[in-house]
N, CA and C atoms of all chains as a GROMACS GRO file, in nm:
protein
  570
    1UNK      N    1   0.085  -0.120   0.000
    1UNK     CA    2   0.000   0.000   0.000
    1UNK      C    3   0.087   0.124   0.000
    2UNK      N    4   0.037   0.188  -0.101
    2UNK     CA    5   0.154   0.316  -0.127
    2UNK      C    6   0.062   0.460  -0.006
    3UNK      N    7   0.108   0.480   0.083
    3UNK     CA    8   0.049   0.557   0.174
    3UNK      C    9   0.099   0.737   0.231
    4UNK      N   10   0.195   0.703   0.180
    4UNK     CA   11   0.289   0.818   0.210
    4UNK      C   12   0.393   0.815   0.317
    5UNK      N   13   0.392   0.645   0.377
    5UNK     CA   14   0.442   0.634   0.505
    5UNK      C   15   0.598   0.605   0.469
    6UNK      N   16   0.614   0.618   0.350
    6UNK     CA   17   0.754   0.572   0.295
    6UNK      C   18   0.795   0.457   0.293
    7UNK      N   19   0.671   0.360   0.279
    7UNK     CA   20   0.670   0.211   0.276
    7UNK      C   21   0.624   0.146   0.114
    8UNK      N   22   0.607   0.253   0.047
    8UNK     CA   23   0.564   0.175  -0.059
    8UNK      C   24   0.664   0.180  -0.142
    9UNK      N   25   0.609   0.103  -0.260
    9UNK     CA   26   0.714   0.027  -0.339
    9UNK      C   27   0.798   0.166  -0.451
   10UNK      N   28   0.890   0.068  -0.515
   10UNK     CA   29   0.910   0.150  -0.612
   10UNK      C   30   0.863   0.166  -0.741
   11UNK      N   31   0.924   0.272  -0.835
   11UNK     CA   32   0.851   0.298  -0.937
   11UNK      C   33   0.790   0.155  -1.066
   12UNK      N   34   0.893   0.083  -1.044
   12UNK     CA   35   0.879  -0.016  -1.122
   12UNK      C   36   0.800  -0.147  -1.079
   13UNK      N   37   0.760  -0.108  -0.949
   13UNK     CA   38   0.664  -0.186  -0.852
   13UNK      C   39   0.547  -0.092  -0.877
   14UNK      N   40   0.525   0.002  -0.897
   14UNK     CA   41   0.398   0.072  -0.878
   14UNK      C   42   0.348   0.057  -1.024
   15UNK      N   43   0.455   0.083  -1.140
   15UNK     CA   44   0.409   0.039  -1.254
   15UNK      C   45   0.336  -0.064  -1.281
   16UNK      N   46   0.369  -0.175  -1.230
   16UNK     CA   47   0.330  -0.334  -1.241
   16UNK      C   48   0.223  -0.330  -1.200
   17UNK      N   49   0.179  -0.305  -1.052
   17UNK     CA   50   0.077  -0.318  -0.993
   17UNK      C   51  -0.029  -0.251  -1.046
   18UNK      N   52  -0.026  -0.141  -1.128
   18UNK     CA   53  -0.138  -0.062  -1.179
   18UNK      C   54  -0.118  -0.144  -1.306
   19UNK      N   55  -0.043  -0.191  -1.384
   19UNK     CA   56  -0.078  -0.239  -1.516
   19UNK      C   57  -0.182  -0.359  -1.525
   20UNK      N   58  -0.129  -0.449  -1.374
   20UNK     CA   59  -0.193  -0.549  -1.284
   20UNK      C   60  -0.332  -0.533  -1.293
   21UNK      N   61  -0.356  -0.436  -1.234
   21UNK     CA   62  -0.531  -0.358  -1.243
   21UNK      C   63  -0.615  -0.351  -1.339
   22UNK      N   64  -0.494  -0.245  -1.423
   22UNK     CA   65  -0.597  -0.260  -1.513
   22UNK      C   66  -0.629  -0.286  -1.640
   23UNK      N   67  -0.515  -0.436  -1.637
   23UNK     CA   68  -0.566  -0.492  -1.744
   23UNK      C   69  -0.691  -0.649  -1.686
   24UNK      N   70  -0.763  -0.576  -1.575
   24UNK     CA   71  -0.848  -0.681  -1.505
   24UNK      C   72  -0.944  -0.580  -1.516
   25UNK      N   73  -0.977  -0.426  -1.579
   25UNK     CA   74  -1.077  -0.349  -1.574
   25UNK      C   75  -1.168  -0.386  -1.718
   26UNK      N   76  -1.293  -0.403  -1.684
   26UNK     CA   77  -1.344  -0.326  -1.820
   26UNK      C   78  -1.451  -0.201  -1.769
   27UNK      N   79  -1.517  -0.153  -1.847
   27UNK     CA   80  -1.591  -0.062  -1.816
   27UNK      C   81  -1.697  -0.042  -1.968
   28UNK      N   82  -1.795   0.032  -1.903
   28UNK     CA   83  -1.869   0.062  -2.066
   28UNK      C   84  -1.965   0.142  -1.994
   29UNK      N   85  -1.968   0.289  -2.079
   29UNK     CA   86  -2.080   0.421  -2.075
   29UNK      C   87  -2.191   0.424  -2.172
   30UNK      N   88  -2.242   0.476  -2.108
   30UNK     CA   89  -2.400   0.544  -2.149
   30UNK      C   90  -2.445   0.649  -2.155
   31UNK      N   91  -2.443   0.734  -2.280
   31UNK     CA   92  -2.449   0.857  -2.219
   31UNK      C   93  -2.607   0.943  -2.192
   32UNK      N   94  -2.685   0.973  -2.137
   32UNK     CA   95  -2.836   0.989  -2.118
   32UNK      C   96  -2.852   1.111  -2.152
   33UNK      N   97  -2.779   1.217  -2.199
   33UNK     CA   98  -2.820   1.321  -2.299
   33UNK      C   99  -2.713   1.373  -2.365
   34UNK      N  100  -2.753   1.463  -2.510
   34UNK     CA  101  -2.606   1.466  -2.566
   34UNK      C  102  -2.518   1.563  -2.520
   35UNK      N  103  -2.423   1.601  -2.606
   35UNK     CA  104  -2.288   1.677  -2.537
   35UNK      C  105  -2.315   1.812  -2.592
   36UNK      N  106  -2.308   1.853  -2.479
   36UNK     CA  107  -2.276   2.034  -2.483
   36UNK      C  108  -2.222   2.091  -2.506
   37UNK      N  109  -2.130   2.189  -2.590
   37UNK     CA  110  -2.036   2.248  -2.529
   37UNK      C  111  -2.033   2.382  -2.486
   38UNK      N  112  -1.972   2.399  -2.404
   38UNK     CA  113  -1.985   2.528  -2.313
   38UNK      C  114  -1.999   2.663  -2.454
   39UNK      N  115  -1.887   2.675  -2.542
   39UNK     CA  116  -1.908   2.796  -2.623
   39UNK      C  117  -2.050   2.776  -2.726
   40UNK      N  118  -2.125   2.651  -2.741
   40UNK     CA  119  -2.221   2.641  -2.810
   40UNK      C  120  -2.370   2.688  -2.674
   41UNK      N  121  -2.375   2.636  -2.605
   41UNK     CA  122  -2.471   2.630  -2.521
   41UNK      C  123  -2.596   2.526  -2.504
   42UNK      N  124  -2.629   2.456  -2.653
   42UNK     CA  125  -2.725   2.367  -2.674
   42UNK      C  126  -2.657   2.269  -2.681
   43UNK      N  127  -2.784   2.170  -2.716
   43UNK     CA  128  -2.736   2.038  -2.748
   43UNK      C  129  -2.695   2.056  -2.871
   44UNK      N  130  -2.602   1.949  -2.934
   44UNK     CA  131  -2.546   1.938  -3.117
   44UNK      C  132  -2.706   1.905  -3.201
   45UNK      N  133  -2.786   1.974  -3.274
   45UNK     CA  134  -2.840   1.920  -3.330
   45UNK      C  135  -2.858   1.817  -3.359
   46UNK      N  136  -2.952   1.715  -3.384
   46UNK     CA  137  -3.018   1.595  -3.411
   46UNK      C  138  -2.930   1.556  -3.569
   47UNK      N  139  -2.956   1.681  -3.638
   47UNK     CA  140  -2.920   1.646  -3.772
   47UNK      C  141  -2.781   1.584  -3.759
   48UNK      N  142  -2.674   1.640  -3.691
   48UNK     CA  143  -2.558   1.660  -3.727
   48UNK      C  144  -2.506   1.484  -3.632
   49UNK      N  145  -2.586   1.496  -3.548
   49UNK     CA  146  -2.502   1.386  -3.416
   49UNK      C  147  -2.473   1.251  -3.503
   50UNK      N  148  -1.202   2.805  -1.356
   50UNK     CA  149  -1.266   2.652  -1.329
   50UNK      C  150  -1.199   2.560  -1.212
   51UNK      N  151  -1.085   2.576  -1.127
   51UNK     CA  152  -1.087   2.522  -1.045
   51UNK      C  153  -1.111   2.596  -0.923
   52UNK      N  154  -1.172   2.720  -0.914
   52UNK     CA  155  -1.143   2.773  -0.815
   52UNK      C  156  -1.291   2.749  -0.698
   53UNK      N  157  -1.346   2.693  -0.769
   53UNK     CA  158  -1.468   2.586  -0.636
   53UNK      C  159  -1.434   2.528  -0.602
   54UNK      N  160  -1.321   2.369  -0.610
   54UNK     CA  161  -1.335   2.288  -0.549
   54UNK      C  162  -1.176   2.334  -0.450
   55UNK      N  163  -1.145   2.460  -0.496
   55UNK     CA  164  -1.021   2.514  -0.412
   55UNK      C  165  -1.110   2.525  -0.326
   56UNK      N  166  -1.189   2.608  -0.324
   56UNK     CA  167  -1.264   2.669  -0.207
   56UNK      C  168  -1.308   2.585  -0.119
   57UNK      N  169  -1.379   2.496  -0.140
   57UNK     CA  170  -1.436   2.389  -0.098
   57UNK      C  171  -1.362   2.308  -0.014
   58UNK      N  172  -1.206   2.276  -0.073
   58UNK     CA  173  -1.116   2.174  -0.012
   58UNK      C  174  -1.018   2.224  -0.003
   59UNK      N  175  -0.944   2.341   0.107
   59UNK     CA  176  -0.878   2.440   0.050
   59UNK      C  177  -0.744   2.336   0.162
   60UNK      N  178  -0.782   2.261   0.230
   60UNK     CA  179  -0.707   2.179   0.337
   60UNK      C  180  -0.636   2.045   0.203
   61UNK      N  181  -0.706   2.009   0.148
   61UNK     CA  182  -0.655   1.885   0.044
   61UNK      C  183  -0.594   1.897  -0.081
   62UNK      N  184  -0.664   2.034  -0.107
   62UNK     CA  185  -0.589   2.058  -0.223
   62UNK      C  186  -0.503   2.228  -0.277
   63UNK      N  187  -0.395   2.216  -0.350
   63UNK     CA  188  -0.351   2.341  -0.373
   63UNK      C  189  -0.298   2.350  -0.530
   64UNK      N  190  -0.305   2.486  -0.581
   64UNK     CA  191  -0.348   2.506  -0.689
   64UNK      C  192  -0.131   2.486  -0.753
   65UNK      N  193  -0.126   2.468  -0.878
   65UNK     CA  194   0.025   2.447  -0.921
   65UNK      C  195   0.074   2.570  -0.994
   66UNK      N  196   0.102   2.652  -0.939
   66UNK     CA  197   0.162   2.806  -0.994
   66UNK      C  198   0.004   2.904  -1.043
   67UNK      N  199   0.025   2.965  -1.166
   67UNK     CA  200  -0.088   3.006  -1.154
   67UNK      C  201  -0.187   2.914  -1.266
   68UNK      N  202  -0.175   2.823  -1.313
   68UNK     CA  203  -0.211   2.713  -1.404
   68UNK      C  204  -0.342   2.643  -1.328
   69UNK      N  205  -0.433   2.567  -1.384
   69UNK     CA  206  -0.567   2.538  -1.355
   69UNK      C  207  -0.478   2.392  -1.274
   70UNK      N  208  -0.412   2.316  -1.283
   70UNK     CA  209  -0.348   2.200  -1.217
   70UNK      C  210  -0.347   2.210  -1.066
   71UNK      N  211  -0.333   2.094  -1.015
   71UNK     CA  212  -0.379   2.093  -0.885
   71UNK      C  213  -0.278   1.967  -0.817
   72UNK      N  214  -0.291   1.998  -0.699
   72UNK     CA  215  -0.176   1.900  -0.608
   72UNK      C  216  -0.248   1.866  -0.503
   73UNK      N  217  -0.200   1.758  -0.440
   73UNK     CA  218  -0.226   1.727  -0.292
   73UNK      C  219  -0.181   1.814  -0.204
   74UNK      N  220  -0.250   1.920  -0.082
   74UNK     CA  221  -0.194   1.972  -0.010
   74UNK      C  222  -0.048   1.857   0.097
   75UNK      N  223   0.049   1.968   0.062
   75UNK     CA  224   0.186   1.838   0.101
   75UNK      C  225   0.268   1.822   0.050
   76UNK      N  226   0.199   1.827  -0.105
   76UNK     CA  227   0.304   1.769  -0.184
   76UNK      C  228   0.415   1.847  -0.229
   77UNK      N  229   0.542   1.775  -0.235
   77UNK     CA  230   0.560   1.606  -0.258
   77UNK      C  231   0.568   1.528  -0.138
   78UNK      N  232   0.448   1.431  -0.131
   78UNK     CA  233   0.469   1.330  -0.071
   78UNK      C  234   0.621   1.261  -0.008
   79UNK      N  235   0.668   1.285   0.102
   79UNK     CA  236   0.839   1.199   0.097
   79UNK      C  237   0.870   1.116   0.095
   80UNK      N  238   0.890   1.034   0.028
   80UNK     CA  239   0.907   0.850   0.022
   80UNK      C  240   0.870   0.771  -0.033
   81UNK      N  241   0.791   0.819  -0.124
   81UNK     CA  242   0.703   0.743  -0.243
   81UNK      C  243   0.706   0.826  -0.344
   82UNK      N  244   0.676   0.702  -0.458
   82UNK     CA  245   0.639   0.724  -0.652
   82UNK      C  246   0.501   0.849  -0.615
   83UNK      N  247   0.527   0.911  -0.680
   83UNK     CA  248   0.362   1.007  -0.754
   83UNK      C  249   0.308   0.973  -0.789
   84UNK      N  250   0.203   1.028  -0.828
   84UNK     CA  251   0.072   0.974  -0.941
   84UNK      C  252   0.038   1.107  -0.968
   85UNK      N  253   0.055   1.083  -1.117
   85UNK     CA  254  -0.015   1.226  -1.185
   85UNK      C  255  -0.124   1.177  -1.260
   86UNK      N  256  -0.254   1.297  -1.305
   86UNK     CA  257  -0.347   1.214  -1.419
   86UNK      C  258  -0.364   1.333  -1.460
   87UNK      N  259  -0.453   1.348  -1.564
   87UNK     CA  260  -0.502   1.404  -1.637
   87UNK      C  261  -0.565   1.423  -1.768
   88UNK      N  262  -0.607   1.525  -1.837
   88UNK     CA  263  -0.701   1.516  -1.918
   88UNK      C  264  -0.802   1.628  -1.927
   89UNK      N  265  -0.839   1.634  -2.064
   89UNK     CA  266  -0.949   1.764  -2.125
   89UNK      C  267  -1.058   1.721  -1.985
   90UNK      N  268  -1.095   1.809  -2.012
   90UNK     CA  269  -1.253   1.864  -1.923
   90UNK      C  270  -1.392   1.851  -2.027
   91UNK      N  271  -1.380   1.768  -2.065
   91UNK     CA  272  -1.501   1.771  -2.132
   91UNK      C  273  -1.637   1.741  -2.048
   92UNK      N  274  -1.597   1.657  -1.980
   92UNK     CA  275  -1.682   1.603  -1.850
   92UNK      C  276  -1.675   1.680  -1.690
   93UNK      N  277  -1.660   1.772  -1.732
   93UNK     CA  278  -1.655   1.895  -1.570
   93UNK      C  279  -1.452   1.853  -1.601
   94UNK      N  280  -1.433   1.940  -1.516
   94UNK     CA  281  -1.227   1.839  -1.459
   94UNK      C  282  -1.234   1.755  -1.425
   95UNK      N  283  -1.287   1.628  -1.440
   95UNK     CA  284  -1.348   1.530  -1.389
   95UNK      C  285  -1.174   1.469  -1.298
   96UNK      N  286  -1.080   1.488  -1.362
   96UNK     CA  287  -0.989   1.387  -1.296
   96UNK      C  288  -0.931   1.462  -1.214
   97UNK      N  289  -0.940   1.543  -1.178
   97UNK     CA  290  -0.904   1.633  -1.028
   97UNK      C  291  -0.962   1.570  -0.923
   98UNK      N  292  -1.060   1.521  -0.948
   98UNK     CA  293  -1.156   1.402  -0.821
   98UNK      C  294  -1.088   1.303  -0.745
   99UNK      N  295  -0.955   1.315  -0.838
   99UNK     CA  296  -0.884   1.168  -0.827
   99UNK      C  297  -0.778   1.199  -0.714
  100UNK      N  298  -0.737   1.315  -0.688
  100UNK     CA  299  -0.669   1.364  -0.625
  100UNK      C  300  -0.684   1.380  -0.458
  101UNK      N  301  -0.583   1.326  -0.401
  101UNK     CA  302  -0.551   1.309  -0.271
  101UNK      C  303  -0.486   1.240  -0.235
  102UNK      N  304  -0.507   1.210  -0.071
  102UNK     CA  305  -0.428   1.130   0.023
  102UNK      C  306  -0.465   0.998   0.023
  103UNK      N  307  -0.395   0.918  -0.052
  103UNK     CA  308  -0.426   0.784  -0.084
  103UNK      C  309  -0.427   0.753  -0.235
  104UNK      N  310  -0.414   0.865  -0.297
  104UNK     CA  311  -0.515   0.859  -0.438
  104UNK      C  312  -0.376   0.906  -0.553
  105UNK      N  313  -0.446   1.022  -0.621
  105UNK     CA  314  -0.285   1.082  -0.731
  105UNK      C  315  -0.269   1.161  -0.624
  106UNK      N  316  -0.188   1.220  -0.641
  106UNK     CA  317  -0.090   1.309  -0.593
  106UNK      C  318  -0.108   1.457  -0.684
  107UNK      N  319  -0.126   1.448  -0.832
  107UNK     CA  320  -0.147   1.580  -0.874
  107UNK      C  321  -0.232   1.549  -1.024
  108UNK      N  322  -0.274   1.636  -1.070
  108UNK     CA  323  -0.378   1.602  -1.216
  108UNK      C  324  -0.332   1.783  -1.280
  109UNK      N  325  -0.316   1.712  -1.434
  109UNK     CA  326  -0.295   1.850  -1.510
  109UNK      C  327  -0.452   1.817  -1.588
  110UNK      N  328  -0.498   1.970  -1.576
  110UNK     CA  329  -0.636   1.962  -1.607
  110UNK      C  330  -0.622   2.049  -1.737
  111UNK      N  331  -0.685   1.995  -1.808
  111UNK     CA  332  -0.698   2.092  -1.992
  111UNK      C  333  -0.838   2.132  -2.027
  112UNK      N  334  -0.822   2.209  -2.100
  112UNK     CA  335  -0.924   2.269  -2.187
  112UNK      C  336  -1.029   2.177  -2.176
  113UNK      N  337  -1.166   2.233  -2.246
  113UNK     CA  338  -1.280   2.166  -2.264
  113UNK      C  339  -1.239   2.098  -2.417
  114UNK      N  340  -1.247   1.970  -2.389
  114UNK     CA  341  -1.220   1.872  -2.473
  114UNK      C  342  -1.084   1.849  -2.550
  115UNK      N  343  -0.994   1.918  -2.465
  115UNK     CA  344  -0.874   1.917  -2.504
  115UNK      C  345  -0.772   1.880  -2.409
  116UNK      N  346  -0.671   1.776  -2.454
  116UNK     CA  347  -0.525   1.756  -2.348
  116UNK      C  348  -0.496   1.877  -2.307
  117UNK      N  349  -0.444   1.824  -2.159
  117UNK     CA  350  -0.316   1.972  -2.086
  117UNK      C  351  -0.234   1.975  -2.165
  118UNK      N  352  -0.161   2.098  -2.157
  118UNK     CA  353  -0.008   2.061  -2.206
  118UNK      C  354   0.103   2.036  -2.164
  119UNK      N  355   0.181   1.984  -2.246
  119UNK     CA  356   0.292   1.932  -2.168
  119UNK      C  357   0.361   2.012  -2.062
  120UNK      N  358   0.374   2.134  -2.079
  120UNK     CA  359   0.429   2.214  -1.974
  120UNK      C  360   0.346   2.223  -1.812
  121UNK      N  361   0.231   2.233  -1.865
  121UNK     CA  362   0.118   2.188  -1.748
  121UNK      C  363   0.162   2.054  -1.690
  122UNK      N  364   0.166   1.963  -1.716
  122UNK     CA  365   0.183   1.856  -1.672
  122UNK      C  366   0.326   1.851  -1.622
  123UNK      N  367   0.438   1.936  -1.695
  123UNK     CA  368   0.548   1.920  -1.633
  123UNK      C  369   0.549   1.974  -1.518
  124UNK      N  370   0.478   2.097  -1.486
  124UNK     CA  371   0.498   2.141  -1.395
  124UNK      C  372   0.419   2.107  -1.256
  125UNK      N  373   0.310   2.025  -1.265
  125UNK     CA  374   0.260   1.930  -1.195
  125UNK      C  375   0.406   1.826  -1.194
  126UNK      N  376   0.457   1.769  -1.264
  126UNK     CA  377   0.557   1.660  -1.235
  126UNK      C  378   0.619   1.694  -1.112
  127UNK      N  379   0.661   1.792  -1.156
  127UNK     CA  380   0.800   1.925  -1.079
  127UNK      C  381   0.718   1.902  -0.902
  128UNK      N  382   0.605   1.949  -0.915
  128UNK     CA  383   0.559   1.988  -0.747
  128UNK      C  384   0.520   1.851  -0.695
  129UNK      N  385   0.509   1.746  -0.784
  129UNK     CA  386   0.484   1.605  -0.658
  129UNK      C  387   0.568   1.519  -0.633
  130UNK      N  388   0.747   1.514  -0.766
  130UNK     CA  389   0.783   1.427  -0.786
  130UNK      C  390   0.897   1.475  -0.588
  131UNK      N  391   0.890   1.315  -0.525
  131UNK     CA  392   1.000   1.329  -0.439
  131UNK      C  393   1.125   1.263  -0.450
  132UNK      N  394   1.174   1.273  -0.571
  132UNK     CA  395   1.274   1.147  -0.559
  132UNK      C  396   1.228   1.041  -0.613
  133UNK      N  397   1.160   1.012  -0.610
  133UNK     CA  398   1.126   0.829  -0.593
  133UNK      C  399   1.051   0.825  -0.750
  134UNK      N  400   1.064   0.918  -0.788
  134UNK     CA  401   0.981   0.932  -0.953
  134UNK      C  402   0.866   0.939  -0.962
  135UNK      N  403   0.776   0.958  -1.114
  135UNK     CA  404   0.657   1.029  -1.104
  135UNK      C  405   0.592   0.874  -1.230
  136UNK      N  406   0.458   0.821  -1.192
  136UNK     CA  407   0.391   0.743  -1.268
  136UNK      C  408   0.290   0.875  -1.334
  137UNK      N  409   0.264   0.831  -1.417
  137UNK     CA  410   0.192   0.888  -1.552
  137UNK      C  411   0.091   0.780  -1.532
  138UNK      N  412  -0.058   0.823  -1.465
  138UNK     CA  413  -0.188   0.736  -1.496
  138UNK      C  414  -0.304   0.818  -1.561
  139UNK      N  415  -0.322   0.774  -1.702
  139UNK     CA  416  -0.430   0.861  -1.773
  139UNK      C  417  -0.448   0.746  -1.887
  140UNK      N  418  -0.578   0.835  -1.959
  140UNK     CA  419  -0.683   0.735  -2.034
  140UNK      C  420  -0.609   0.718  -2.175
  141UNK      N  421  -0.632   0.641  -2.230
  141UNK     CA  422  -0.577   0.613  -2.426
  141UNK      C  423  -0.639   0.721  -2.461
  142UNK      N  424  -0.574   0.860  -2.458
  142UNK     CA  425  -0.660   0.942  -2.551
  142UNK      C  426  -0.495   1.027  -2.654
  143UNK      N  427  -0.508   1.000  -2.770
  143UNK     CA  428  -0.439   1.049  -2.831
  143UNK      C  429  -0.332   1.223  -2.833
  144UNK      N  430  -0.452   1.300  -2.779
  144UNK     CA  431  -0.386   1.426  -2.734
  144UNK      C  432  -0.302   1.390  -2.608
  145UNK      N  433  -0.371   1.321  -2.547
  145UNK     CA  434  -0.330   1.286  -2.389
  145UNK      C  435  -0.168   1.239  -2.418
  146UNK      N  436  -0.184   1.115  -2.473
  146UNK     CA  437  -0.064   1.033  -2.483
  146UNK      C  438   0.072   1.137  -2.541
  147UNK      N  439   0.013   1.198  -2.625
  147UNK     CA  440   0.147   1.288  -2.702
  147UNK      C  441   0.187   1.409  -2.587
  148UNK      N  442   0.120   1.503  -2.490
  148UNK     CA  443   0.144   1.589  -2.421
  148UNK      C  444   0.199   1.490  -2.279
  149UNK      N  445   0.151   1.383  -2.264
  149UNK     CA  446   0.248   1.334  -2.115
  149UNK      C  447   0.363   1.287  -2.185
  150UNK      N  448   0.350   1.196  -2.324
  150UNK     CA  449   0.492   1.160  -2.379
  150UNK      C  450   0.614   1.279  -2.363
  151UNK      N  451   0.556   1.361  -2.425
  151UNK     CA  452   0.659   1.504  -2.422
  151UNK      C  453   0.707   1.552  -2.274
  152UNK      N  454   0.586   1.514  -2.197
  152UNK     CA  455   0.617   1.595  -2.058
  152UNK      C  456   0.734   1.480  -1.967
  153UNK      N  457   0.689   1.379  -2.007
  153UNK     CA  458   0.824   1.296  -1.938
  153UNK      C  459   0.956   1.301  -1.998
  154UNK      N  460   0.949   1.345  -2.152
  154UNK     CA  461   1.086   1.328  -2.188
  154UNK      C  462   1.190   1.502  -2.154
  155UNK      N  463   1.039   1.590  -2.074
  155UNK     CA  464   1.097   1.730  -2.040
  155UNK      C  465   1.158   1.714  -1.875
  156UNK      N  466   1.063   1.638  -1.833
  156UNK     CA  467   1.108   1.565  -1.665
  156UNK      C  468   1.209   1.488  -1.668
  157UNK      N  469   1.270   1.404  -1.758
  157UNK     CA  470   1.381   1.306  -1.796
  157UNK      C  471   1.539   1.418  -1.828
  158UNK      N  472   1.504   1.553  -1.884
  158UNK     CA  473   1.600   1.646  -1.880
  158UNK      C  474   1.594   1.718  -1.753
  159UNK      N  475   1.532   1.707  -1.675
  159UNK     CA  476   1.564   1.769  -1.529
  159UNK      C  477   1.574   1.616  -1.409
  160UNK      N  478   1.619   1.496  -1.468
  160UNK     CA  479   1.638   1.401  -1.406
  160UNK      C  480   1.585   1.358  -1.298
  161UNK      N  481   1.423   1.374  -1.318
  161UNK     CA  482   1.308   1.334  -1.260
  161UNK      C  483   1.264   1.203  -1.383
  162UNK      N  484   1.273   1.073  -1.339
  162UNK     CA  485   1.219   0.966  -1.373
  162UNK      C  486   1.040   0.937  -1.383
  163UNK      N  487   0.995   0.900  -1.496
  163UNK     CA  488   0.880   0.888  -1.498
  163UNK      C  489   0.810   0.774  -1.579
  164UNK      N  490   0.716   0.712  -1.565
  164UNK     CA  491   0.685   0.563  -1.599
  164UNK      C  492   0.486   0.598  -1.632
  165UNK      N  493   0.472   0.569  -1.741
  165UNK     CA  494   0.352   0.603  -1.787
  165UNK      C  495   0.288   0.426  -1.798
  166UNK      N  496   0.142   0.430  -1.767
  166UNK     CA  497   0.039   0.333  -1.787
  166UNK      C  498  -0.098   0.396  -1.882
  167UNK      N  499  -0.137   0.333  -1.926
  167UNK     CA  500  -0.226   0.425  -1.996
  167UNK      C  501  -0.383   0.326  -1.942
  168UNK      N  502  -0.479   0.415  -1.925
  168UNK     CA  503  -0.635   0.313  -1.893
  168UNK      C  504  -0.708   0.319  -2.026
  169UNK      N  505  -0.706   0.171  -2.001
  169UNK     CA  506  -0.792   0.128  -2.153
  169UNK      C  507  -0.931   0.042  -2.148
  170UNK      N  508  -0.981   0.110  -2.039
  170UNK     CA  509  -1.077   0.014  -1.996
  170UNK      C  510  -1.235  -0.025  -2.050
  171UNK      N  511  -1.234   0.102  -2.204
  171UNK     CA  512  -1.391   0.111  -2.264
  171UNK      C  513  -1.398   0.002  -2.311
  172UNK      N  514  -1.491  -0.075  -2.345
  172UNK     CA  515  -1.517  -0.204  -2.390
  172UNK      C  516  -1.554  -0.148  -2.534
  173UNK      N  517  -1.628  -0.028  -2.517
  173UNK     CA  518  -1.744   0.010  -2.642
  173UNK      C  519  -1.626   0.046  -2.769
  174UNK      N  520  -1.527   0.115  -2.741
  174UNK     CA  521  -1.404   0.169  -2.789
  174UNK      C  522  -1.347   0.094  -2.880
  175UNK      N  523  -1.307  -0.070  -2.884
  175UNK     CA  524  -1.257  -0.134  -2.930
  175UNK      C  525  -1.232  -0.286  -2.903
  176UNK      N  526  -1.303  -0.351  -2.990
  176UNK     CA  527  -1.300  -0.482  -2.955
  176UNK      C  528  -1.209  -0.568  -2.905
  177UNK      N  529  -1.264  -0.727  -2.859
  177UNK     CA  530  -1.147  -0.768  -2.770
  177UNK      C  531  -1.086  -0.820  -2.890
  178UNK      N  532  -0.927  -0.858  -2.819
  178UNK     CA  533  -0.824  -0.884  -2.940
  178UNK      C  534  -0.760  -0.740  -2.977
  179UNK      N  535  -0.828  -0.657  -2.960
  179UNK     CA  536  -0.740  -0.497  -2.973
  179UNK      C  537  -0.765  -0.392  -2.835
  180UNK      N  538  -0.711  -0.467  -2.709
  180UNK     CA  539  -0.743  -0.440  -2.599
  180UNK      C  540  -0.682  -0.302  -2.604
  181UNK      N  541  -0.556  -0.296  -2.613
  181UNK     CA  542  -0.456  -0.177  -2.626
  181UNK      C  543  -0.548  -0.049  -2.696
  182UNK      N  544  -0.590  -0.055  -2.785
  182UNK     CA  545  -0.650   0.028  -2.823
  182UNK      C  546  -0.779   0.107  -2.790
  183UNK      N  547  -0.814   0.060  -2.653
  183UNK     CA  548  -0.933   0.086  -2.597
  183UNK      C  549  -0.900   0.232  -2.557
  184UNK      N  550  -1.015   0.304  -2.533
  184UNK     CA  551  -1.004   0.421  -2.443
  184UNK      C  552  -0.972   0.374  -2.272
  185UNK      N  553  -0.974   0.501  -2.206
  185UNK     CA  554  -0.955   0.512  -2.074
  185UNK      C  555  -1.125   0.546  -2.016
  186UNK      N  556  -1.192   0.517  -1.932
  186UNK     CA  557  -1.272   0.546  -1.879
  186UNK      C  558  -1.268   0.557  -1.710
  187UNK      N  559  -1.337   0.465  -1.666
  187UNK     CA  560  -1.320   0.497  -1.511
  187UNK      C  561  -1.155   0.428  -1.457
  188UNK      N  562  -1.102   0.347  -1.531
  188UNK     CA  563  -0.972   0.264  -1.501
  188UNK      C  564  -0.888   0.335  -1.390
  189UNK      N  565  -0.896   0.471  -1.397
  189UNK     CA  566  -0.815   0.545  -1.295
  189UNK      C  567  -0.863   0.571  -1.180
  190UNK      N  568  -0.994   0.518  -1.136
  190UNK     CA  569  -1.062   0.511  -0.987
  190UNK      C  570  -0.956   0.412  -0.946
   0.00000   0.00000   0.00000
């Protein structure tokens, strides 16, 4: 456990262990309305999405 | 844009020069690797969330829908790295990958060591058999 207690590993230990992770992740989104963008203000038109 | 969740968490977190980037109040951590992340804001700064005691250590935050830049990120490197070197944890996103690539090989000339992972965890992104090529999504919780 990398804690700040000056017990955790090194860089090439911390590498591993996160590669460890997350090549055991999957994930998958949904997005429930479309994207905004701040200088547009609306949604992207229907036409265009 | 970061100056709410300054406000808010003014004990956990502190801002990295005058740049939107953000640190663990502390940092650098003494005795341990870093963790930096980052990434466009398309989704609020979403990866500033990530940041703390236990967690990254610092996030270079970019534009709306755009990578930090490398200098951003270097200079996040600069305020968390203690010695012990700085990990690079962020999503497969193409802007992303080219501005931390650059920013480690600018940290590698000030002989701060740095080791990048990339999260590839979208399923929707890219089929299996081309795992590598996936995006990053939540992988960095």
């Amino acid at each position: 456990m990398v804690d700040g207690s000056g017990e955790g590993g090194g860089l090439d230990e911390v590498v591993a262990v996160t590669q460890r992770a997350g090549a055991q992740l999957r994930t998958m989104g949904v997005a429930l309305s479309p994207c905004i963008l701040p200088a547009v203000g609306t949604a992207i038109p229907a036409g265009i999405r | 844009m970061v100056e709410g969740i300054l406000a808010a968490h003014p004990q956990d977190l502190r801002r990295v020069g005058d740049t939107r980037s953000l640190v663990r109040a502390g940092a650098p951590a003494s005795g341990k690797v870093a963790i930096v992340t980052g990434g466009g804001s398309g989704h609020l700064p979403l990866f500033l969330g990530y940041v703390g005691d236990g967690l990254c250590d610092g996030v270079a935050v970019g534009n709306v829908f755009a990578s930090p830049g490398a200098e951003e990120i270097l200079a996040v490197t600069r305020a968390v790295d203690a010695g012990q070197g700085v990990l690079y944890l962020f999503g497969n996103y193409s802007g992303d990958v080219m501005n931390f690539d650059l920013a480690a090989e600018l940290a590698g000339d000030e002989g701060i060591a740095t080791a990048t992972v990339l999260g590839s965890d979208d399923v929707a992104s890219a089929p299996a058999g081309s795992e590598a090529r996936r995006r990053g999504a939540a992988s960095r919780a």
